[in-house]
N, CA, C and O of each residue as an XYZ file, in Angstrom:
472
protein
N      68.834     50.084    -67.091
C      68.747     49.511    -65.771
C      69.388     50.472    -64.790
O      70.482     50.975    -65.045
N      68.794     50.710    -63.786
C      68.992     51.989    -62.681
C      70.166     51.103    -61.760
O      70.143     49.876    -61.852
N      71.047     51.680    -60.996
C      71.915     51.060    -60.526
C      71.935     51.648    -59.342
O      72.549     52.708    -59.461
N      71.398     51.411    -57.760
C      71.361     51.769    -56.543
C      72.008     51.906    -56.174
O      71.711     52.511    -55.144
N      73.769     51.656    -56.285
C      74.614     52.267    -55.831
C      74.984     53.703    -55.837
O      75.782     54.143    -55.009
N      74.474     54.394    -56.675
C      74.618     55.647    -56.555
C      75.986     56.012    -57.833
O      76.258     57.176    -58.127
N      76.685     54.861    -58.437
C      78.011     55.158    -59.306
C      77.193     55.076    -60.864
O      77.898     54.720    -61.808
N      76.059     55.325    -61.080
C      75.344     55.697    -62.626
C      75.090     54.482    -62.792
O      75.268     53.602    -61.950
N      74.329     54.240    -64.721
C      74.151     53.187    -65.005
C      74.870     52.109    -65.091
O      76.030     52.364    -65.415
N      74.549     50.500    -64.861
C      74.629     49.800    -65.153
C      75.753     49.296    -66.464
O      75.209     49.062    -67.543
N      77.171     49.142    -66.393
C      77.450     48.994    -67.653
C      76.924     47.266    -68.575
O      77.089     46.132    -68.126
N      76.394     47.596    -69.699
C      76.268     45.964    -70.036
C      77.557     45.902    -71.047
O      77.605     46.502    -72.121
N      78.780     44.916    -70.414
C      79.713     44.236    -70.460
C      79.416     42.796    -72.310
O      78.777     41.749    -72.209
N      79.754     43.039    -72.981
C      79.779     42.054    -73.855
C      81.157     41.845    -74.560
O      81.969     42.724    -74.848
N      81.274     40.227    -74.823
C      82.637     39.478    -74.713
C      81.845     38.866    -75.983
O      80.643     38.601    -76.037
N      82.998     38.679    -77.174
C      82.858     37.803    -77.809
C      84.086     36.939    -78.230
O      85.210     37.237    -77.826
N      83.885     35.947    -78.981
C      85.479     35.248    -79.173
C      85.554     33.584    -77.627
O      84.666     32.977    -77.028
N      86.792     33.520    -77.614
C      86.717     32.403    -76.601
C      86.647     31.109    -77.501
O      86.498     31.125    -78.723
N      86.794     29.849    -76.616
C      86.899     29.058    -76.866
C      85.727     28.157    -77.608
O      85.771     27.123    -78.274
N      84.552     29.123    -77.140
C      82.956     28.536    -78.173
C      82.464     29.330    -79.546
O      81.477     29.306    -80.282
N      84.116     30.272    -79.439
C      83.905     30.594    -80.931
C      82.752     31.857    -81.132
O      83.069     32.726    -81.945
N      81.851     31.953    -80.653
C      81.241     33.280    -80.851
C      80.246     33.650    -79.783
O      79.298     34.368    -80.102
N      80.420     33.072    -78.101
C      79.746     33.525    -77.403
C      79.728     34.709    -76.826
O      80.690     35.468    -76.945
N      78.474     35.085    -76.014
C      78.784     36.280    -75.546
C      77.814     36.649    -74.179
O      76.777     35.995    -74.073
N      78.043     37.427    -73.388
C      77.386     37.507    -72.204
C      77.278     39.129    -71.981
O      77.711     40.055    -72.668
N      76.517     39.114    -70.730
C      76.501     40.267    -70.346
C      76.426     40.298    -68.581
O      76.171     39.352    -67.836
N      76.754     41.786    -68.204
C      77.183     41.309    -66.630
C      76.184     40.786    -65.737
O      76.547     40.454    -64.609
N      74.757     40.641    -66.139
C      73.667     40.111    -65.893
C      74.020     38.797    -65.165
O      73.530     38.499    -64.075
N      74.865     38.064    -65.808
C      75.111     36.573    -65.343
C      76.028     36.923    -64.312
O      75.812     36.404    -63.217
N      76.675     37.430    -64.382
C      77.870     38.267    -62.887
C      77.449     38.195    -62.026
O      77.641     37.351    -61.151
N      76.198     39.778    -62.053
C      75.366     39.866    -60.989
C      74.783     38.824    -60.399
O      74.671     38.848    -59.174
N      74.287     37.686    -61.162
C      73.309     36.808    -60.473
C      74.109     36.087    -59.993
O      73.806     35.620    -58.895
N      75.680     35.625    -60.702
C      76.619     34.847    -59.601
C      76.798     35.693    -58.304
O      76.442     35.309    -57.189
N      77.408     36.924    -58.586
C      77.404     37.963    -56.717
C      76.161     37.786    -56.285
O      76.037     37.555    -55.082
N      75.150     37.835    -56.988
C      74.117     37.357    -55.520
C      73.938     36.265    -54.969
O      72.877     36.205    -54.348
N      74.614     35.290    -54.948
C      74.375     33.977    -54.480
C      75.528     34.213    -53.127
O      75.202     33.819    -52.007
N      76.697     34.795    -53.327
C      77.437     35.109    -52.067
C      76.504     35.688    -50.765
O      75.387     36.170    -50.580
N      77.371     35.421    -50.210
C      77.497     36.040    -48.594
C      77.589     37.615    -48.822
O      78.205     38.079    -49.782
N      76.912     38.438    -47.841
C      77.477     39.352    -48.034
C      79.281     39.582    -47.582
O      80.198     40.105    -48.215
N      79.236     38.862    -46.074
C      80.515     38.564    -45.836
C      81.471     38.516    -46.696
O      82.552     39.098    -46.600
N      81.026     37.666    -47.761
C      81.895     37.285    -49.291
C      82.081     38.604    -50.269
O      83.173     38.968    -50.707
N      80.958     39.183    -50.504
C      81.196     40.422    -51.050
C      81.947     41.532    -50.642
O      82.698     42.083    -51.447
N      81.792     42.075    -49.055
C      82.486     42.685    -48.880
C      84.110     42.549    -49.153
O      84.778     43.271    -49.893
N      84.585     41.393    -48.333
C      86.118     40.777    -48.589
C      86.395     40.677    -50.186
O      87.599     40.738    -50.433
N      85.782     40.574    -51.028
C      85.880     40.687    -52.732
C      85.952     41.698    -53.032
O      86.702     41.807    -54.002
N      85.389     42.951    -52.578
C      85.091     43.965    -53.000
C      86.477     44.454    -52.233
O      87.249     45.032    -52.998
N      86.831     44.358    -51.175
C      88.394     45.129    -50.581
C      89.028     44.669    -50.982
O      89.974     45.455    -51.002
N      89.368     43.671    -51.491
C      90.711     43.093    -51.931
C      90.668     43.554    -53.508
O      91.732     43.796    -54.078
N      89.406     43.672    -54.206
C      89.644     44.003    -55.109
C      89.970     45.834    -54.965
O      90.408     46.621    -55.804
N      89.797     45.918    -54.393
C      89.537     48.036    -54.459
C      91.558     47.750    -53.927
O      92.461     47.875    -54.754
N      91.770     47.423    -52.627
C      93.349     47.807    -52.471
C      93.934     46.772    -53.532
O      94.838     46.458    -52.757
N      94.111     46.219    -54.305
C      94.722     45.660    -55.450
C      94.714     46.498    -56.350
O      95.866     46.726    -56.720
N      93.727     47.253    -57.057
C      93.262     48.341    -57.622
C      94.367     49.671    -57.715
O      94.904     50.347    -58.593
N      94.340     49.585    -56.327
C      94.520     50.963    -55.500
C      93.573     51.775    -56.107
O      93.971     52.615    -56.914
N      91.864     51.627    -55.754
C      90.759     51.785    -56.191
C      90.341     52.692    -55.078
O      89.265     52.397    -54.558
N      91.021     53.818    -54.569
C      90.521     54.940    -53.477
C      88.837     55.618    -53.407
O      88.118     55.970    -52.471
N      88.656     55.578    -55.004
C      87.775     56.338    -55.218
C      86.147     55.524    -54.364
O      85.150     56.089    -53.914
N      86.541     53.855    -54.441
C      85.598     52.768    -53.980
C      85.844     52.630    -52.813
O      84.925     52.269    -52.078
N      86.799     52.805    -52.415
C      86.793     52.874    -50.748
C      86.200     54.078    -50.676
O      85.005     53.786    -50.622
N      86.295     55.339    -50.638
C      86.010     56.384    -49.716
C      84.549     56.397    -50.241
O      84.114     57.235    -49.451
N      83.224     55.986    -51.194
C      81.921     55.396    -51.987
C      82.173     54.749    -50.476
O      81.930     55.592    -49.613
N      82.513     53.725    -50.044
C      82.648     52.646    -49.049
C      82.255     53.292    -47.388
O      81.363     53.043    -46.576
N      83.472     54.258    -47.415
C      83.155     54.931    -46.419
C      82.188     56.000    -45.885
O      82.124     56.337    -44.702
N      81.449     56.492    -46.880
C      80.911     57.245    -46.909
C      79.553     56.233    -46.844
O      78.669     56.263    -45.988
N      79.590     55.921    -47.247
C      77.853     54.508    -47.615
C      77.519     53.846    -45.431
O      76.468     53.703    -44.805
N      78.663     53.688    -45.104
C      78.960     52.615    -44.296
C      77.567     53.731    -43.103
O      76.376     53.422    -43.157
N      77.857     54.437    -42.553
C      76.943     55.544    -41.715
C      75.689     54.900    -42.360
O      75.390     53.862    -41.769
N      74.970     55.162    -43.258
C      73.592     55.131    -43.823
C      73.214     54.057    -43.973
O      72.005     53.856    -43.855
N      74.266     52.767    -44.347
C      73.727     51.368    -43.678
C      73.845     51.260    -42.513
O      73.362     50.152    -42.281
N      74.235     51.759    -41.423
C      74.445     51.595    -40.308
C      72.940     51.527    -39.687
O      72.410     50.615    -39.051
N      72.354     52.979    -40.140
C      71.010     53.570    -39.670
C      70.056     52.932    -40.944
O      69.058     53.642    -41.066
N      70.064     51.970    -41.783
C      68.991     51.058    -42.421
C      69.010     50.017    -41.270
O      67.943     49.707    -40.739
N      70.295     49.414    -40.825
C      70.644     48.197    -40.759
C      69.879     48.485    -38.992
O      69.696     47.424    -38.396
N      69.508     49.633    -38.287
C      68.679     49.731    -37.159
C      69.844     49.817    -36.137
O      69.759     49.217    -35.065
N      70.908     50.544    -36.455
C      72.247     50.879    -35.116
C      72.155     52.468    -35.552
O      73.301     52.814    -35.838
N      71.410     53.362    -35.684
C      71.637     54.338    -35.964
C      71.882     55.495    -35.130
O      71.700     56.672    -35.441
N      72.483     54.853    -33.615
C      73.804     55.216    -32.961
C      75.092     54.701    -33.581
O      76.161     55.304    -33.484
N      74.985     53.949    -34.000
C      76.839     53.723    -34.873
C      76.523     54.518    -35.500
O      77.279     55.463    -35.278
N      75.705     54.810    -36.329
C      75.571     55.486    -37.721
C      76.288     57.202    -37.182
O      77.090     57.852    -37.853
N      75.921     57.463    -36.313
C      76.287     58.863    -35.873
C      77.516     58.849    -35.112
O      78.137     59.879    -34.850
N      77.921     57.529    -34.706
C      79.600     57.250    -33.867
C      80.162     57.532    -35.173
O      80.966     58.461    -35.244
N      79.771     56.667    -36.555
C      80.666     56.610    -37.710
C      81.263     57.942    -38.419
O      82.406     58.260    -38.748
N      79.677     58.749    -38.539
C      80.194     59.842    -39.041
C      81.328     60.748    -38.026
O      82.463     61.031    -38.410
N      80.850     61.073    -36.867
C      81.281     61.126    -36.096
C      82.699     61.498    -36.148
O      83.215     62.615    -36.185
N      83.439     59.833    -36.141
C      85.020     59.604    -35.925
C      85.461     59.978    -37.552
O      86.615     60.370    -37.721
N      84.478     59.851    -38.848
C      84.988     60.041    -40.416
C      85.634     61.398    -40.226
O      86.689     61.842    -40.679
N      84.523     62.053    -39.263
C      84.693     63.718    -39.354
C      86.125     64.001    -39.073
O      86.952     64.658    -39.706
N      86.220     63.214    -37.751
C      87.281     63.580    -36.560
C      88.602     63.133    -37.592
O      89.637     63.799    -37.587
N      88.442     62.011    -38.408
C      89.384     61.486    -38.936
C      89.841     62.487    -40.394
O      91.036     62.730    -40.558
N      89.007     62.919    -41.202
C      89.359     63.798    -42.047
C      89.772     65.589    -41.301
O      90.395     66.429    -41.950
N      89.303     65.800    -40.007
C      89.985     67.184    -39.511
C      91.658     66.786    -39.351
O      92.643     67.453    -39.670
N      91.579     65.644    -38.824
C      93.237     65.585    -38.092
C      94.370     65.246    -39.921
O      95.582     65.433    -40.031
N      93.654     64.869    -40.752
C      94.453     64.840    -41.807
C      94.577     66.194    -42.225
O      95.717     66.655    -42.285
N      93.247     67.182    -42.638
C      93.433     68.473    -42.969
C      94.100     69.380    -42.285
O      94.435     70.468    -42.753
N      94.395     68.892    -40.842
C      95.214     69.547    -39.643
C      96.241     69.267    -39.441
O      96.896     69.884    -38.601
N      96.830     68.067    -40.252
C      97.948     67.470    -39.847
C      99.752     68.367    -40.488
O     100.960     68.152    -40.393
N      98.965     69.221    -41.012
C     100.745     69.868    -41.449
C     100.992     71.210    -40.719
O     101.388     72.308    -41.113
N     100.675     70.801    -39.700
C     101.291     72.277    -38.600
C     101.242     72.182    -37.135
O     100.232     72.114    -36.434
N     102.591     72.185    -36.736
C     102.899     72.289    -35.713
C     103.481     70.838    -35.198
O     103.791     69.907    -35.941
N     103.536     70.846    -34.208
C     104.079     69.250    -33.453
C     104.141     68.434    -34.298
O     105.212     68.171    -34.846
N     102.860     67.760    -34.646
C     102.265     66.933    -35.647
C     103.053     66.741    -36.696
O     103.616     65.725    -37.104
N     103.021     68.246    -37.234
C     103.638     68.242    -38.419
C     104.733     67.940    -38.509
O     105.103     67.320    -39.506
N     105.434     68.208    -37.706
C     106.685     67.828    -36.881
C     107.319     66.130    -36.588
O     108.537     65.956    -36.561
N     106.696     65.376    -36.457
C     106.321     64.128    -35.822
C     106.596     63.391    -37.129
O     107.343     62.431    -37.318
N     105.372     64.445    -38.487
C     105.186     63.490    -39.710
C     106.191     63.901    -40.812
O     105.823     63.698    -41.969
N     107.055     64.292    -40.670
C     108.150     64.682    -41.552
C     108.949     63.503    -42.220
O     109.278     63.539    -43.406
N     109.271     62.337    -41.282
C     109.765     61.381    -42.151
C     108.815     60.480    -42.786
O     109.266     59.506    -43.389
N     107.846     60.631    -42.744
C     106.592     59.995    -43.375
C     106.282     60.866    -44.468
O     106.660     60.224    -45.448
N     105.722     62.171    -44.952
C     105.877     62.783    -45.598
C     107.551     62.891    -46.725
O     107.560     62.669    -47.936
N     108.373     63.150    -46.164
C     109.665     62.551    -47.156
C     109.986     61.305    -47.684
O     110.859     61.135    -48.535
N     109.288     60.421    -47.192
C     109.494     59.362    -47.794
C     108.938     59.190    -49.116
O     109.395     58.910    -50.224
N     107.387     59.543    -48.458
C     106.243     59.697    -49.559
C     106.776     60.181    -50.575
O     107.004     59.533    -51.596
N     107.093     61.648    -50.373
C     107.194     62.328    -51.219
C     108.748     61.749    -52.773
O     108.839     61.648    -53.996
N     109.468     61.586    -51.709
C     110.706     60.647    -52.623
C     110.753     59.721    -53.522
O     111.565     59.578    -54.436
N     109.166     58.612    -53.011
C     109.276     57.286    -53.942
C     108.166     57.998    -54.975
O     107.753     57.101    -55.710
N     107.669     58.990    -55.235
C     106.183     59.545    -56.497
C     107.341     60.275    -57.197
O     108.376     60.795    -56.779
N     106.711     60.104    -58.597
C     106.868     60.940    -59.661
C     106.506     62.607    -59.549
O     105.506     63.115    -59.041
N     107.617     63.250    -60.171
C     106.946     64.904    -60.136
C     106.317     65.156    -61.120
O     105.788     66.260    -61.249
């Protein structure tokens, strides 16, 4: 089964054991419960599950996706605001350790750096 998200196949998920003693499923029944949601519902499921996670890799899949539904979804002026500000927003991080700035973010950076493992 091809999986349109773009993150590979489909895993099929099987459980056995439980309280009926030898049942078993596959994520088939999942899926068809998430499609009965809202998308509204999905999204808010899907963030709470990714920052619970600390699931970065599904946010920035997230952010990157968000532009190209923009321009399905027929705003494909947001779609080009989005990329746009992503751009603006990943220069000022890659820019952010020099000068003033860098300056500014020093107790943010030491902090960081203090509470991680080396």
């Amino acid at each position: 089964m091809a999986d349109l998200t773009g993150t590979g196949p489909v895993r099929r998920i099987r459980r056995t054991g439980g309280r009926g003693g030898g049942g078993s499923w596959s994520n088939r029944g999942m899926v068809e419960e998430l499609e009965t949601l809202s998308s509204k519902e999905l999204h808010d499921r899907a963030i709470e599950r990714a920052v619970r996670h600390l699931d970065v890799g599904f946010l920035w899949r997230l952010l990157r996706a968000i532009p190209a539904a923009e321009a399905v979804a027929g705003h494909p002026d947001q779609a080009e605001a989005d990329v746009s500000h992503l751009s603006s927003m990943l220069n000022e991080l890659v820019h952010a350790g020099g000068g003033d700035v860098a300056d500014a973010l020093r107790p943010l950076y030491i902090d960081y750096l203090s509470r991680t493992d080396s």
